[in-house]
C-alpha positions in Angstrom: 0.3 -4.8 -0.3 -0.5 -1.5 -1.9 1.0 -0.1 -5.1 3.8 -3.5 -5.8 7.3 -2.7 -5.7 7.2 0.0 -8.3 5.3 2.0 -6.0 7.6 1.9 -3.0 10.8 2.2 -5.2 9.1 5.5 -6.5 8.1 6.5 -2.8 11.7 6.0 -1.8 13.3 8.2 -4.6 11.1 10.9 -4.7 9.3 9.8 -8.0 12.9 10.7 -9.4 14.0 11.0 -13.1 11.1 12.8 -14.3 12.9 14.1 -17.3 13.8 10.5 -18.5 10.0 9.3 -18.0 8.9 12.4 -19.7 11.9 11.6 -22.7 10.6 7.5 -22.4 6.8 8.1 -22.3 5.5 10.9 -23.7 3.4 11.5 -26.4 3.0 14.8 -28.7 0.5 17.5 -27.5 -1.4 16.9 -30.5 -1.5 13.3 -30.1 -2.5 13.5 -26.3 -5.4 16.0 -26.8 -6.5 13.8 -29.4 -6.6 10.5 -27.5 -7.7 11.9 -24.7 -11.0 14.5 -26.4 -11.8 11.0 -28.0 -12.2 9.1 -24.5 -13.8 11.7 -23.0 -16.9 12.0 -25.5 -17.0 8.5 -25.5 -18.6 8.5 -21.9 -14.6 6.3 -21.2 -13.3 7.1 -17.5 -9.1 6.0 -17.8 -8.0 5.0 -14.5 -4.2 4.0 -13.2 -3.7 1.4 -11.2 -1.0 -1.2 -10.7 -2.8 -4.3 -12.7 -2.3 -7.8 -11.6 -4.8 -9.1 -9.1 -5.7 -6.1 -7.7 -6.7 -4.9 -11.0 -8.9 -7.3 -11.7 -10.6 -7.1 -8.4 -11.4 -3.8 -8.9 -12.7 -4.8 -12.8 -15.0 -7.2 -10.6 -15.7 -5.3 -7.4 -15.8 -2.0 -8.7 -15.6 -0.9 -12.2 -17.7 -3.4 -13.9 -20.6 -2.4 -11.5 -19.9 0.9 -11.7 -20.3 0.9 -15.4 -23.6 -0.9 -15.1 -24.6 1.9 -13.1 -23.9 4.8 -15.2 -22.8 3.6 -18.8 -19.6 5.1 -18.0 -16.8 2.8 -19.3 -13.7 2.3 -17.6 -10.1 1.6 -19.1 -7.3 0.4 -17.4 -3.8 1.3 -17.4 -0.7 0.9 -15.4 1.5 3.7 -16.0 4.8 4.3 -13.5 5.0 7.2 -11.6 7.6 9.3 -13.1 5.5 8.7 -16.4 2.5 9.8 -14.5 4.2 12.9 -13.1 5.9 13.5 -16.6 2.7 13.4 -18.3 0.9 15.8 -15.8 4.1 18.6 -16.2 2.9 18.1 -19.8 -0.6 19.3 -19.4 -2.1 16.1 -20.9 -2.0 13.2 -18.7 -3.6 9.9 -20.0 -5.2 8.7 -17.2 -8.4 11.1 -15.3 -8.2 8.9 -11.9 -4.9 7.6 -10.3 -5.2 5.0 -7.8 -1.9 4.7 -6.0 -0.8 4.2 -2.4 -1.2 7.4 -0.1 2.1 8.2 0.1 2.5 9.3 -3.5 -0.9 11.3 -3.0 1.0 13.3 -0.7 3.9 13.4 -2.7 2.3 14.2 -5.9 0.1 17.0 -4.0 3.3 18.6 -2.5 4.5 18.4 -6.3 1.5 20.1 -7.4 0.6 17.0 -9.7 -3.3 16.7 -8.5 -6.0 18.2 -8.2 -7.7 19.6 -4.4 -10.6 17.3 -3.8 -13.9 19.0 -3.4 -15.5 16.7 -0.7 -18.9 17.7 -1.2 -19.0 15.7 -4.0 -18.1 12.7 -2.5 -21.0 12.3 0.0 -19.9 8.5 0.9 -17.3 9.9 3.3 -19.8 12.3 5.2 -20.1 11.2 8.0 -18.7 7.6 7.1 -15.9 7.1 10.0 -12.9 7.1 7.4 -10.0 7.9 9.5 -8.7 11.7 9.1 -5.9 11.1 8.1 -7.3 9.3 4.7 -8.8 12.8 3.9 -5.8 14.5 2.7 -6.5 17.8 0.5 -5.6 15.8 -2.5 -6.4 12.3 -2.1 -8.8 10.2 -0.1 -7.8 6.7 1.3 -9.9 3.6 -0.1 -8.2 0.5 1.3 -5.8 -0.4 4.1 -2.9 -3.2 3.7 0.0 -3.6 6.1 3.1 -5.2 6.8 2.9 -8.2 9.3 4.9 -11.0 10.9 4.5 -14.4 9.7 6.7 -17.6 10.8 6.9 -21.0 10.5 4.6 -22.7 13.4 6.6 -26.4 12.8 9.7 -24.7 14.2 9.8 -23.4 18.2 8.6 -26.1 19.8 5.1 -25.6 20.2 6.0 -21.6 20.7 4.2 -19.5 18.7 5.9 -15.4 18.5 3.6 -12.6 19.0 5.5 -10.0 19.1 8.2 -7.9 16.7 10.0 -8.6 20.8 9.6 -12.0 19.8 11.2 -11.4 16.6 14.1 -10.3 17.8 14.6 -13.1 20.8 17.3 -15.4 18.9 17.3 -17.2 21.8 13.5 -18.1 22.6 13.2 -18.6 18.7 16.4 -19.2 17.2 16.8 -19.6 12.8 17.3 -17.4 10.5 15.3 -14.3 9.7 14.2 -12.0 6.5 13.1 -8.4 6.7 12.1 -6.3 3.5 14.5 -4.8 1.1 14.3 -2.2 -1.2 10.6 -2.2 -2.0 9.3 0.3 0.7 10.5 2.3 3.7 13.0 0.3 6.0 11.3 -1.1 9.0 12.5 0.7 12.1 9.1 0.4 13.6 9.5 -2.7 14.1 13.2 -2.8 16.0 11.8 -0.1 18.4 8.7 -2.0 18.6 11.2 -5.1 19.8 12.9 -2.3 22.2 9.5 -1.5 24.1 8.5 1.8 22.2 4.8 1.9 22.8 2.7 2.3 19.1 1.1 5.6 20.0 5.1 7.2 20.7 6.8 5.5 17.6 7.1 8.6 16.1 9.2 10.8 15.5 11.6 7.6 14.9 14.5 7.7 17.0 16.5 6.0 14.2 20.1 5.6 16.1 18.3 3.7 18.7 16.5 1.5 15.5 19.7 0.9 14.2 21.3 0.0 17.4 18.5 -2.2 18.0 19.0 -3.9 14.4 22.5 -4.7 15.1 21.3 -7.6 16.9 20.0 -9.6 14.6 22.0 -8.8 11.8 23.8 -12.0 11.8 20.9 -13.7 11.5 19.0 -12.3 8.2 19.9 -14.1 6.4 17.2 -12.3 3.3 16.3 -9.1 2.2 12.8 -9.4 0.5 12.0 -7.4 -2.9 8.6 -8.6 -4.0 5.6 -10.0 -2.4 5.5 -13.7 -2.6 9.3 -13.8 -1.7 8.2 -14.0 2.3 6.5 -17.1 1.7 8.7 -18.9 -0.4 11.5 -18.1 2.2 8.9 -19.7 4.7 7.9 -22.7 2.9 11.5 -23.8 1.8 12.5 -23.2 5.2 15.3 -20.4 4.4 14.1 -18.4 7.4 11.8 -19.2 10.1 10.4 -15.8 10.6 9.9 -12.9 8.3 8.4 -9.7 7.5 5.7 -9.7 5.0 2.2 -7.7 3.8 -0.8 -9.7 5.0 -2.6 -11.7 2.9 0.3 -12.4 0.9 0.2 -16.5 2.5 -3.2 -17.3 2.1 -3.1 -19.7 -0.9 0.0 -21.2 1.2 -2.0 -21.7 4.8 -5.0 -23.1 1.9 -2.5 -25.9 1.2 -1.1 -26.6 4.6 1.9 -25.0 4.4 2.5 -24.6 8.5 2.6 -20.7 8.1 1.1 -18.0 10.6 1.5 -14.9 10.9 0.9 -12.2 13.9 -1.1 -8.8 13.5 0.6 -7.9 17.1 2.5 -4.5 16.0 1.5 -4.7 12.2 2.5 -1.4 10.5 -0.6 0.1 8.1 -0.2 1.5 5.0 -3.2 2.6 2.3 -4.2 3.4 -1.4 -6.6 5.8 -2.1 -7.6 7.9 -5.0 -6.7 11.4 -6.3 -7.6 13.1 -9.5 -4.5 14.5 -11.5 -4.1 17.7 -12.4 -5.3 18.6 -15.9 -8.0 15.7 -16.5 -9.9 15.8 -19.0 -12.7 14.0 -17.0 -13.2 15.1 -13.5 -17.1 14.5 -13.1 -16.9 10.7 -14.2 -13.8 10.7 -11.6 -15.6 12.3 -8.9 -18.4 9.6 -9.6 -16.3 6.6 -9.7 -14.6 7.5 -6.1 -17.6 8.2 -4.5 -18.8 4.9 -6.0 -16.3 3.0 -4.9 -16.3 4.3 -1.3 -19.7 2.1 -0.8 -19.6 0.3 2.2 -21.1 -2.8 0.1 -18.6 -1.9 -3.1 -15.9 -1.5 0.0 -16.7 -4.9 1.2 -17.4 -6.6 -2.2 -13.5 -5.7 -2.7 -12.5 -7.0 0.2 -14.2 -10.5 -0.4 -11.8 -10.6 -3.6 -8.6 -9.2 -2.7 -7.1 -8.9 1.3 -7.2 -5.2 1.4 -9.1 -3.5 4.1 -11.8 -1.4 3.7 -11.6 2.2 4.9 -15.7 2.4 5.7 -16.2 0.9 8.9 -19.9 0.1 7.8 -18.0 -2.5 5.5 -17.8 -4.9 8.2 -21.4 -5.3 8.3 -21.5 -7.0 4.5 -18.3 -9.5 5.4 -18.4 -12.5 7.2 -16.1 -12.9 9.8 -13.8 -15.8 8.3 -13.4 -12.9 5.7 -12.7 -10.0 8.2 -10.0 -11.8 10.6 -7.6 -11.4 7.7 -7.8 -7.7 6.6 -5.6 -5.5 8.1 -8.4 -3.2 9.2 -10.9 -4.7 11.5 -11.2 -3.0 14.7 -9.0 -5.5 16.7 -6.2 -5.2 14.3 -6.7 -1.0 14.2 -6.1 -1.3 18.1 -2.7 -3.7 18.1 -0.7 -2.2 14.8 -0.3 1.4 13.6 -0.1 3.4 11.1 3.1 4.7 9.3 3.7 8.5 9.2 3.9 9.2 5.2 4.9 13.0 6.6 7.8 11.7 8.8 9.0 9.1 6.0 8.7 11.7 3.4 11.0 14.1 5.1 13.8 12.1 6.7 13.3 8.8 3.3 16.5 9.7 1.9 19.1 9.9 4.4 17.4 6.3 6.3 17.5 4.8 3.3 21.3 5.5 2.9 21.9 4.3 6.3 19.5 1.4 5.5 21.4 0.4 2.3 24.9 0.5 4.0 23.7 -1.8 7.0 22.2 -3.9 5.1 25.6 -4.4 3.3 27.4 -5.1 6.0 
């Protein structure tokens, strides 16, 4: 589910129009250093993150604990990315931790927006078994969510698809399908997926043969998704049949009997994490908090409250396993999806996404 769709618009375009966010959201130098001197002495750690849920999750799972902990307060806010960047060029951002999904870690760090992690002050990922690739210089993954495939089990006669190969069989599953629009990177994966590309060869993407590969359902999508409840709500009214969608986004449906399923056969993995920005004006209370929250019992605590998965295998051993079967991160569900390639999608984003928005037109 990661960072909502304000996060994978800004993913998509760069974190474009920095000028107009610094010309929307700034404030004067003097009124920054103020602000910010005043919540630094007053033991208050500001932290971004996208609100809604998942912020108040992390109120319960992490910051409130936290705060018992160590007196340090935390405040909350939700600032966009191009404000975020705009207030960094700035020298003053209003926020000391950003938690946003990995790809804009990487962005920002190729932007020079944050700050290089010293990991010997985070001693809760010695050792830990976070995957490598969540150790960037910049910013260190803290939860896994992923895009899945979820249908309607009323539908195929009894046949359940397991498979994006099932997906694409019109013919074994016929009705019409939804796939994601706008709010994160096109899913190619998952038409080479349907074409036999093994997981660990996905990538580079070989993007004619995706395309090609999409052609054959285009007639039948019938929806192109833009936030995260839309999948089911296409589901339960029955205006597609199968559909794209980020796990854990149909539990309080499946909790009412909606018949809803989804498959974790092929799902495609995605992450938050933290990073620090550059020019905080709190960097020990940030290095604190992270470390803090990369407990496996504060890992697993979050995951009890929202479907995110941890990134500290050792997690696991706090859930139960009614809890575990639906986080995208357990080790049966590492082993059958994958993990998208933020370097690959960061390079080539522009020119798919043109291709992406005039198929989708047609």
């Amino acid at each position: 589910m990661g960072d909502a769709a304000l996060s994978r618009r800004a993913f998509l375009t760069g974190a474009g129009g920095l000028a107009a966010g610094a010309a929307t959201a700034s404030l004067t130098a003097c009124e920054a250093r103020t602000g910010r001197s005043a919540a630094a002495s007053s033991g208050v750690l500001v932290v971004r993150n996208f609100g809604g849920s998942y912020g108040e999750a992390n109120r319960k799972a992490v910051y409130d604990p936290f705060t018992r902990e160590t007196g340090i307060r935390i405040r909350v806010v939700d600032y966009g990315h191009e404000q975020m960047l705009a207030q960094i060029e700035e020298g003053r951002p209003r926020f000391d931790v950003m938690d946003i999904d990995m790809s804009n870690l990487v962005l920002f760090e190729h932007k020079g927006a944050s700050e290089p992690l010293d990991y010997g002050r985070l001693k809760n990922t010695r050792n830990a078994g976070i995957a490598q690739s969540l150790l960037t210089p910049n910013g260190v993954g803290k939860s896994y969510w992923a895009s899945v495939l979820a249908y309607r089990t009323d539908t195929f006669g009894g046949r359940r698809p397991e498979s994006w190969t099932d997906f694409w069989s019109l013919r074994r599953f016929p009705g019409s399908r939804a796939l994601q629009g706008e709010v994160d990177c096109p899913e190619l994966e998952f038409a080479l997926l349907a074409d036999g590309v093994p997981l660990d060869r996905l990538y580079p993407l070989d993007v004619d043969r995706a395309f090609k590969v999409m052609d054959e359902i285009r007639g039948s999508v019938r929806t192109f998704w833009e936030y995260g409840a839309e999948p089911g709500e296409l589901l339960s009214r029955g205006s597609a049949v199968a559909s794209s969608t980020w796990a854990g986004r149909l539990r309080s449906l499946l909790g009412r009997g909606v018949p809803l399923a989804y498959e974790w056969n092929g799902a495609r993995r995605q992450s938050n994490g933290f990073g620090i920005p550059r020019g905080s004006a709190n960097p020990d209370a940030a290095y604190r908090l992270i470390d803090f929250a990369l407990r496996p019992e504060v890992q697993a605590h979050m995951a009890r409250l929202y479907p995110d998965g941890p990134v500290v295998p050792a997690a696991y051993g706090y859930l139960t396993e009614s809890t575990a079967v639906h986080l995208p991160s357990t080790p049966g569900h590492l082993l059958s999806g994958f993990d998208l390639d933020i370097d690959w999608w960061l390079e080539n984003r522009d020119s798919v996404t043109r291709r992406w928005q005039e198929w989708a037109r047609t």
